[in-house]
Kinemage of the C-alpha trace (Angstrom):
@kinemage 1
@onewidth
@group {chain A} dominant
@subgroup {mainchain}
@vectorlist {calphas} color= white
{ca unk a 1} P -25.907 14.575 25.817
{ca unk a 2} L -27.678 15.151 22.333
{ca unk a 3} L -29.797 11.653 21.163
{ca unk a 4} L -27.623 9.455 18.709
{ca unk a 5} L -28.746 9.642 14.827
{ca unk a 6} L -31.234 7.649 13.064
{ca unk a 7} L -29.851 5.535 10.614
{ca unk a 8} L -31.359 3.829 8.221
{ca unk a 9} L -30.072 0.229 6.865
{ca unk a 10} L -30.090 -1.567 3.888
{ca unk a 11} L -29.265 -5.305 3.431
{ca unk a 12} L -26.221 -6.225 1.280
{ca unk a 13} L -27.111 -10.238 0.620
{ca unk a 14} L -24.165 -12.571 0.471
{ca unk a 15} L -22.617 -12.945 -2.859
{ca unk a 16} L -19.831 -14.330 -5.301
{ca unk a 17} L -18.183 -12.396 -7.617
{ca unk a 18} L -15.232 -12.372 -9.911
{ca unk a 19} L -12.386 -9.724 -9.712
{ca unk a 20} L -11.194 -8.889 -12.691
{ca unk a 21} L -8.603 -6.026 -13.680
{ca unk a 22} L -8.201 -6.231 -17.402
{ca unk a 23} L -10.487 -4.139 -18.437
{ca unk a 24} L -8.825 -1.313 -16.314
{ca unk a 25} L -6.555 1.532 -17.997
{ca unk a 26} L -2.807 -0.026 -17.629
{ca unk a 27} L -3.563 -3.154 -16.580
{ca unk a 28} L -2.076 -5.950 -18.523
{ca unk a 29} L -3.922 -8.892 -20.349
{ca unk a 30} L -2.042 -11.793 -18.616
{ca unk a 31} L -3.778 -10.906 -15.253
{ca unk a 32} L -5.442 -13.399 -12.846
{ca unk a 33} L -9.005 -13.274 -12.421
{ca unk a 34} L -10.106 -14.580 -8.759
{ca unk a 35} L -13.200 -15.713 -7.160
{ca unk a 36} L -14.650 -13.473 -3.866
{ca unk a 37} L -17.412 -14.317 -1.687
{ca unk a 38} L -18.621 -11.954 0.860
{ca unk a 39} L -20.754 -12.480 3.588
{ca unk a 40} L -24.397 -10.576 3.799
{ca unk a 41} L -24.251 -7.386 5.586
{ca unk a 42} L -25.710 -4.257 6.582
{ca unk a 43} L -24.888 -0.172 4.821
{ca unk a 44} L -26.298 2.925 5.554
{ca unk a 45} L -28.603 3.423 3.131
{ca unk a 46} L -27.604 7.054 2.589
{ca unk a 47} L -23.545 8.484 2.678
{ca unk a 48} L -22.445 9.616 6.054
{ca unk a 49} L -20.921 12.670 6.122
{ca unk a 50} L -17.938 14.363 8.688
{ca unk a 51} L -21.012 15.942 10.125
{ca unk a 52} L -23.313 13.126 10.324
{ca unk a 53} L -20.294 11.411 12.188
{ca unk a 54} L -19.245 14.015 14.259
{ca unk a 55} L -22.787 13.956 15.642
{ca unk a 56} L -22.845 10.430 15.861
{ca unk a 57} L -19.406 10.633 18.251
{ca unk a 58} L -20.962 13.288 20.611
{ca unk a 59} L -23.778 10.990 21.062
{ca unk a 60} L -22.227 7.609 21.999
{ca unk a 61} L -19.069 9.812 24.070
{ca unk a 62} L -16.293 8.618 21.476
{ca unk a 63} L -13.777 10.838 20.186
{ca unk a 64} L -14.186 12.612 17.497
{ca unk a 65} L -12.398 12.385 13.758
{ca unk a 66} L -9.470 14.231 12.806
């Protein structure tokens, strides 16, 4: 069994932000805008890839991605 991949985190802190769609292309003006809070949480601090993933599942014995 290879060893599992080293990943390294960064912190996402808690937050509240609005959503807001007007400014989109073909979105109307009359749109709601609504609050969203999200709890603090960890990311990989860089983009895992099909290969970084595949890796991962050959490490921990899960199946892999289609």
């Amino acid at each position: 069994m290879c060893r599992k991949p080293v990943i390294e985190w960064i912190d996402i802190p808690a937050g509240t932000f609005i959503i807001s769609t007007v400014k989109e292309a073909g979105r109307d003006e009359n749109e709601l805008q609504y609050k969203v809070t999200v709890n603090a949480f960890k990311m990989s601090k860089y983009e895992i890839t099909f290969e970084r993933y595949d890796h991962f599942c050959e490490a921990d014995g899960r199946e892999f991605s289609i």
